[in-house]
C-alpha positions as CSV (number, residue, x, y, z in Angstrom):
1,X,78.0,124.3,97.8
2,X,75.5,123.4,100.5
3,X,73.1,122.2,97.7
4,X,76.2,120.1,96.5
5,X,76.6,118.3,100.0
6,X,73.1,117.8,100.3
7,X,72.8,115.5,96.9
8,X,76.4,114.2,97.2
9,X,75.1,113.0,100.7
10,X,71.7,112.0,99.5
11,X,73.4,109.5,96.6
12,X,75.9,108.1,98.6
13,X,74.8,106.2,101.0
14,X,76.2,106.7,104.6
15,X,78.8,109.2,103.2
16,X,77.3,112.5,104.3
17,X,79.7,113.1,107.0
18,X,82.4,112.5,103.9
19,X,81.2,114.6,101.3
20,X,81.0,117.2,104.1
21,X,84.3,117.2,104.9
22,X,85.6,117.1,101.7
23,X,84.0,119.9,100.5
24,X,85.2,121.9,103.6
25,X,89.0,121.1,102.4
26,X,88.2,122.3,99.3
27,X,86.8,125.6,100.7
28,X,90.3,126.0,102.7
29,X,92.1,124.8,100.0
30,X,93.7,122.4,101.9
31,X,94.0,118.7,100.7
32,X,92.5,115.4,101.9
33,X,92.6,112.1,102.0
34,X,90.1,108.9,101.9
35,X,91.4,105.6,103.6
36,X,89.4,102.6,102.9
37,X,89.3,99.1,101.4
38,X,88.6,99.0,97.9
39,X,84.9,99.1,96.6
40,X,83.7,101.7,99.2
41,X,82.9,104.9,96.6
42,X,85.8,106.8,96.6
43,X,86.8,107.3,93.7
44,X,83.1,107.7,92.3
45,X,82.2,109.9,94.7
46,X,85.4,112.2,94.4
47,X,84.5,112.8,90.9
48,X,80.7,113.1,91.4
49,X,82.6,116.3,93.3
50,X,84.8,117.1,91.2
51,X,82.4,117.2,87.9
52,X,80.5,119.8,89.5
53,X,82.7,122.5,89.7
54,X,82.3,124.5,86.1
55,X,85.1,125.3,84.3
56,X,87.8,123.9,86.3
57,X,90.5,121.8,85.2
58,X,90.6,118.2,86.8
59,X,93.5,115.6,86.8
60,X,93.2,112.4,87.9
61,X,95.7,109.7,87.9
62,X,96.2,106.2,89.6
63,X,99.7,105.9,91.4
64,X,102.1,103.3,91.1
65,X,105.9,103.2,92.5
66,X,106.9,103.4,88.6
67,X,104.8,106.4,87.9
68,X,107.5,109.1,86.8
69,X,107.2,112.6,87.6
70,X,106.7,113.0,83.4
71,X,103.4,110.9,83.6
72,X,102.0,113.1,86.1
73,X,103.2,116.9,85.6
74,X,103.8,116.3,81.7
75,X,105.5,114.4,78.8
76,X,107.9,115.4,76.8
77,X,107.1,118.2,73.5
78,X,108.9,115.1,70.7
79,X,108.0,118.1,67.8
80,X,109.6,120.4,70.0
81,X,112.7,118.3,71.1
82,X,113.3,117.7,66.9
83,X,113.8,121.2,66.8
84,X,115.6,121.2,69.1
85,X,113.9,122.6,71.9
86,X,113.2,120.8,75.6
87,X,109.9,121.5,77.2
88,X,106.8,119.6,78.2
89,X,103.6,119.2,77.3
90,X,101.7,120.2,80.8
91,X,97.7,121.0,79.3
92,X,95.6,118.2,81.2
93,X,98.3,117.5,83.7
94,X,99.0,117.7,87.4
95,X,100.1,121.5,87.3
96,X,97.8,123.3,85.3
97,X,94.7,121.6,87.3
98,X,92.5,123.4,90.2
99,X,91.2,120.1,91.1
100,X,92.5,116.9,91.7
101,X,91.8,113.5,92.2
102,X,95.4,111.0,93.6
103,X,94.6,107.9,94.2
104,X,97.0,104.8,95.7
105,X,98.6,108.2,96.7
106,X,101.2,106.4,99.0
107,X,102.6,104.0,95.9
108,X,104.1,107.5,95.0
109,X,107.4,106.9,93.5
110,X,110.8,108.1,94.6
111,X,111.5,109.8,91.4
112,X,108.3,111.6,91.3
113,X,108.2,113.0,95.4
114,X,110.1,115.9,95.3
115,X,107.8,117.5,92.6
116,X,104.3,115.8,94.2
117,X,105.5,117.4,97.7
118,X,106.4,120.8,96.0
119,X,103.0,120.7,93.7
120,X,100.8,120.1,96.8
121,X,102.1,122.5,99.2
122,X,103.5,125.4,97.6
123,X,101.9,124.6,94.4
124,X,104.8,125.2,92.4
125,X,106.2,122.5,89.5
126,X,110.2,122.6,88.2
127,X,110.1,122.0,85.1
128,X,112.3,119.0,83.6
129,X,114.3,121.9,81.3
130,X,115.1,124.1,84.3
131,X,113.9,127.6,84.5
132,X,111.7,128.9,86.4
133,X,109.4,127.3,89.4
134,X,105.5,127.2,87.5
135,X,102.3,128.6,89.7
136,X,99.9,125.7,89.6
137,X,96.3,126.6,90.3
138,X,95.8,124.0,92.2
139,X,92.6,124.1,94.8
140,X,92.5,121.1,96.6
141,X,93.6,117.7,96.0
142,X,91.4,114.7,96.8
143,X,93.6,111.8,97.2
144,X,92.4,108.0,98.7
145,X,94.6,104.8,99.9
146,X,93.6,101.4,100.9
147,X,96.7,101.6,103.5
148,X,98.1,104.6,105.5
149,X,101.9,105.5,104.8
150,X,104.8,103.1,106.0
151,X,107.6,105.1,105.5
152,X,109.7,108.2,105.4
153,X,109.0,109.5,101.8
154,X,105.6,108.8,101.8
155,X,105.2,110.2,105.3
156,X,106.1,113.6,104.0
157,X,102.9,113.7,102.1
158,X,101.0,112.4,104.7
159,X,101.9,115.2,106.7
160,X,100.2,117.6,103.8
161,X,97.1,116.0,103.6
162,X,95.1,118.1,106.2
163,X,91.0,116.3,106.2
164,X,91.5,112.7,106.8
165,X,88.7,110.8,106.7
166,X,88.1,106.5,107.0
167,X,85.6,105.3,105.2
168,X,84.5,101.8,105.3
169,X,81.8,99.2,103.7
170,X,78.4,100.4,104.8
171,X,77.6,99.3,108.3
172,X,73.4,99.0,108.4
173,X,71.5,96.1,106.6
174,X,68.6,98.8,105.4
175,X,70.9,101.1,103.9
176,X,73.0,98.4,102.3
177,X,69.6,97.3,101.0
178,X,69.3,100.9,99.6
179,X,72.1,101.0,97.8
180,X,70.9,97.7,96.1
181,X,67.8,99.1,95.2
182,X,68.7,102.7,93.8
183,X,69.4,103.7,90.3
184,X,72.7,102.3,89.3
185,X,72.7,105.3,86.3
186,X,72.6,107.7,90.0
187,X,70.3,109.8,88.5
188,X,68.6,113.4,90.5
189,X,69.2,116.7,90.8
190,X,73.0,118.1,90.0
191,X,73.7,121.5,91.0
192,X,77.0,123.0,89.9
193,X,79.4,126.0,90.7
194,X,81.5,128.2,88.4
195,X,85.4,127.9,89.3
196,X,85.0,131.7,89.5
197,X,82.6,131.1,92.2
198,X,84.3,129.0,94.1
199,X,87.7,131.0,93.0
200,X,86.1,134.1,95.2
201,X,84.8,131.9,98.2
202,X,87.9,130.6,98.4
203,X,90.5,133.4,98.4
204,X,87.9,136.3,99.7
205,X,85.1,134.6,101.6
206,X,86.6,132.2,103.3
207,X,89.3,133.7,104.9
208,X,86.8,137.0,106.0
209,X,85.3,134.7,108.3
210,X,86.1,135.7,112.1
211,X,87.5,133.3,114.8
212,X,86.3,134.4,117.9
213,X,88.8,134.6,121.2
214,X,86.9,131.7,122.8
215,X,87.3,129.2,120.0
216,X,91.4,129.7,120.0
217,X,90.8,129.0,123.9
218,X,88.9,125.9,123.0
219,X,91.6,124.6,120.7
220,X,94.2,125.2,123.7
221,X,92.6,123.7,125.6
222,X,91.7,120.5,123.0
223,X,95.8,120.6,122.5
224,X,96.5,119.9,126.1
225,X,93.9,117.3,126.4
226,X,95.3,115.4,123.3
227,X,98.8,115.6,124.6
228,X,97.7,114.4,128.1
229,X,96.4,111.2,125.9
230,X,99.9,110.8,124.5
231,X,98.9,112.4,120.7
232,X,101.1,115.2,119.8
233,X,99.9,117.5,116.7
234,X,101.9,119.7,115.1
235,X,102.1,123.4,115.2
236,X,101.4,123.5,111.2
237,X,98.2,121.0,111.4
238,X,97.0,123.2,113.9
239,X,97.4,126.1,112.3
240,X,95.8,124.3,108.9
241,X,93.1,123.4,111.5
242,X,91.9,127.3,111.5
243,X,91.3,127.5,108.0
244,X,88.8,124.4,108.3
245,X,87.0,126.1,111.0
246,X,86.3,129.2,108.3
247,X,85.0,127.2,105.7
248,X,83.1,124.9,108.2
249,X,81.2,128.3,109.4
250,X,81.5,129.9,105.4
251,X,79.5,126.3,104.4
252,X,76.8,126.1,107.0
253,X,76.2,130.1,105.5
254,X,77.8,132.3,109.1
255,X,80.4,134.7,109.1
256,X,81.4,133.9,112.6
257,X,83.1,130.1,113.9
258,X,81.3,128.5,116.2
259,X,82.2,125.7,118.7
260,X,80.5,123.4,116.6
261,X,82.6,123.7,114.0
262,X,85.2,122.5,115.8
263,X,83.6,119.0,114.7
264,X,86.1,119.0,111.6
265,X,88.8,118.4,113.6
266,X,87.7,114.2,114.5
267,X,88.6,114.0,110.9
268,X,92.0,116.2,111.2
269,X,93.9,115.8,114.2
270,X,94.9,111.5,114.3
271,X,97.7,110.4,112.8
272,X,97.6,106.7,113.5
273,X,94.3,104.8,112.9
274,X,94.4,104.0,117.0
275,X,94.4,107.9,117.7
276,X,91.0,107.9,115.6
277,X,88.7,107.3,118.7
278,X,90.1,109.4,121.3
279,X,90.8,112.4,118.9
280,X,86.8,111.8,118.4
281,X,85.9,111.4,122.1
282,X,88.2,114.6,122.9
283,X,86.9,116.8,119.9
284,X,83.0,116.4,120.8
285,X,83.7,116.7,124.8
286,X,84.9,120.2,123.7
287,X,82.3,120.8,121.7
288,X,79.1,118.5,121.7
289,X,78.8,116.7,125.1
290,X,75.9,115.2,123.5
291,X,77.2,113.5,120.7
292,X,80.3,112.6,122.7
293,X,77.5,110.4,124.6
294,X,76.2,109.0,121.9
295,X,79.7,107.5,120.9
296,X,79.8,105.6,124.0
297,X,76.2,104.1,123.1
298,X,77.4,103.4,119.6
299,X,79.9,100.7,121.6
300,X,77.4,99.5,123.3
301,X,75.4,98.7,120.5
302,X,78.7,97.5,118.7
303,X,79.1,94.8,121.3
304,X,75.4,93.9,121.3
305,X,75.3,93.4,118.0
306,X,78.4,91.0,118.2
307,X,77.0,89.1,121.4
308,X,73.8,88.3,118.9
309,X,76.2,86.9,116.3
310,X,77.9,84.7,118.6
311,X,74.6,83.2,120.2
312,X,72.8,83.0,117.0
313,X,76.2,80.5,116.4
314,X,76.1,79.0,120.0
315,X,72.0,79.0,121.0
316,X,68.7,77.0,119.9
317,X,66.2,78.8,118.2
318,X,64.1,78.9,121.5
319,X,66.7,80.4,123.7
320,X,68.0,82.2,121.2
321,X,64.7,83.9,121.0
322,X,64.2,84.1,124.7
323,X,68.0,86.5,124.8
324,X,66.1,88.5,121.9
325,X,62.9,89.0,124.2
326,X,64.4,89.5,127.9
327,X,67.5,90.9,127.4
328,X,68.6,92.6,123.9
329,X,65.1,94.1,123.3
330,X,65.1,95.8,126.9
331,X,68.8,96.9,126.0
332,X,67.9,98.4,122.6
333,X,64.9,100.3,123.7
334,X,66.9,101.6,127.0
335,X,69.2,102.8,124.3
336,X,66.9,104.2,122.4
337,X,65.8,106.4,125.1
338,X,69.1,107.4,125.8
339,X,69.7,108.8,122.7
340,X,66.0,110.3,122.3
341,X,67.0,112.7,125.1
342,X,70.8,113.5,123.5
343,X,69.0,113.9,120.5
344,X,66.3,116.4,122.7
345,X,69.3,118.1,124.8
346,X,71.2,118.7,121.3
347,X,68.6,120.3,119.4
348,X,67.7,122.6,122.6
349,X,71.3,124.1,122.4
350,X,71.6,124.0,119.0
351,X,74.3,121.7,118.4
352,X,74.5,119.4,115.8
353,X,72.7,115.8,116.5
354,X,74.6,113.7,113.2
355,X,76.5,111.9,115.3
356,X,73.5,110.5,117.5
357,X,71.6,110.6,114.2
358,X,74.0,107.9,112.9
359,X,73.7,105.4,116.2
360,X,70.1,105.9,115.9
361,X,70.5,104.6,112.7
362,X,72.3,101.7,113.6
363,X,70.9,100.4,117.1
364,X,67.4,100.6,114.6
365,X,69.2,98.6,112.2
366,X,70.0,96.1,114.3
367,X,67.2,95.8,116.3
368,X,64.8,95.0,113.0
369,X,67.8,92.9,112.1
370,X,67.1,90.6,115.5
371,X,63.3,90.7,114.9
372,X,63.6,89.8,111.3
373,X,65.7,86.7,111.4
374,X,64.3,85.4,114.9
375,X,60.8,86.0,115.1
376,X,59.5,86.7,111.5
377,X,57.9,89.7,113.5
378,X,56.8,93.0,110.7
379,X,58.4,95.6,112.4
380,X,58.3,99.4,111.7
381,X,60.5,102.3,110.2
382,X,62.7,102.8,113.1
383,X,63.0,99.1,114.1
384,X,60.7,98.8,117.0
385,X,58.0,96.0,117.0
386,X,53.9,97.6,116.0
């Protein structure tokens, strides 16, 4: 599974922190859910997933308000109804499938919720002739949206998608440049897993891992810090939360949570896009003072990079250049420091560096970005001038 998030994160640029997280719903069998305009990889890269996993069966459907709950869990048997018997056809349908893959899962239909909500959480389908409830053997869905819920009924399966993760158009001009560049056929190495595999990591592995005393102290204290900040999670997502942490620690190959896997939760515990920010902020304070940091430089490069846009608009060539040279150069490389010694104090306590990995990534972007267009100057791999 490791080897899985490694190429996943390899082919799909920017995504690593994605495929991650996925993957550690899956291993909790827990659901999740991809929010994002249209043309960002989702689908491809949920079924790049998907594929991999040997021997399991995988639905996917595209969700309208008309879809009926036939469509998804099974037509109607026709040469069964002429002799006169009602059932459905459900092979290659919602509930016989370990794996999944929803998307536009919010156009859910009325008719269909009752059974979507049932299928997700207690993975149980009625069946249209009565009887009784079915076992699916569902694992985890995948589901994506380009909007977040807006009412009631879709609300409710909001509230069962546990990993929820935004994922937007990539943000740096040399990985954009990449993805331009790489082999559209996506071509490398594709390691799979047996459903079995997965099947005994799931139910047995999994779930063996321990939670020490001081993590469930750590979450307590996350919980009062959250509410203090006006964002109230409920008892269930919390509790959800605990089988993240095992699969987190199961994935990076311990037997034991750690703090740092606590990192999960930035992509568990925000309901409303607005919560997104401080539920990050509050997560790596808990956990990864460090990276917590480098989220407050990531702004600052942000609002740099939007100054340069608005004076390469507003300024001459020659002062534009002078700005470059006296003030956003100095800026960038005090930045750069910065996150040098986050990166240093990090690795020295062996937390994870990702995050400051990431703003790296983008104050270099932008800094070759400036030198590019303004001075024509060749500058180097991490975007400083030779």
């Amino acid at each position: 599974m490791r080897a899985i998030v490694s190429e996943l994160s390899d082919r799909f640029y920017e995504r690593g922190e994605v495929v991650h997280a996925v993957v550690v719903a899956v291993l909790a069998r827990q659901h999740s859910f991809l929010l994002g305009p249209p043309g960002t990889g989702k689908s491809e890269l949920c079924r790049a997933l998907t594929e991999r996993i040997i021997g399991a069966r995988r639905w996917e459907m595209l969700l309208s308000k008309f879809t009926s709950p036939s469509k998804m869990f099974g037509p109607i048997d026709v040469g069964a109804l002429a002799q006169g018997q009602y059932r459905q056809i459900l092979d290659d349908h919602a509930a016989t499938a370990h794996i999944a893959f929803v998307d536009e899962i919010f156009k859910c239909g009325v008719g269909a919720l009752n059974e979507t909500l049932s299928w997700l959480n207690e993975r149980r389908y009625s069946p249209e002739a009565g009887g009784a409830p079915i076992e699916c053997p569902l694992i985890s869905a995948v589901t994506a949206s380009n909007e977040l819920p807006d009412g009631e009924e879709t609300a409710a399966i909001w509230d069962r998608l546990s990993v929820r993760i935004h994922v937007d158009y990539l943000r740096t001009e040399s990985t954009f440049i990449d993805l331009l560049k790489s082999d559209p056929t996506g071509s490398g190495p594709v390691t799979t897993v047996d459903l079995d595999a997965l099947l005994h990591a799931v139910h047995i592995e999994v779930p063996a891992v321990t939670v020490p005393d001081a993590v469930f102290d750590t979450i307590a204290a996350l919980r009062t810090t959250l509410r203090a900040d006006g964002i109230v999670v409920s008892d269930r997502r919390w509790k959800q939360s605990v089988g993240l942490l095992r699969a987190s620690a199961w994935l990076a190959g311990r037997d034991r949570v750690q703090d740092t896997d606590l990192t999960i939760l930035t992509h568990v515990l925000w309901s409303a896009l607005t919560e997104r920010q401080t539920v990050a902020e509050r997560v790596l304070e808990a956990v990864n003072p460090d990276e917590r940091e480098a989220l407050t430089v990531e702004e600052s490069i942000t609002d740099l990079g939007r100054e340069f846009d608005r004076k390469h608009a507003d300024l001459s060539p020659d002062d534009l250049c002078v700005w470059v040279i006296k003030e956003a150069n100095n800026k960038l490389n005090s930045l750069k420091t910065t996150l040098s010694e986050l990166h240093s104090r990090a690795s020295a306590a062996a937390r994870s560096t990702s995050t400051i990995d990431r703003v790296e990534s983008i104050r270099a972007d932008l800094h070759a970005r400036m030198m590019s267009q303004l001075l024509n100057a060749p500058t180097t791999t991490d975007g400083t001038q030779p």
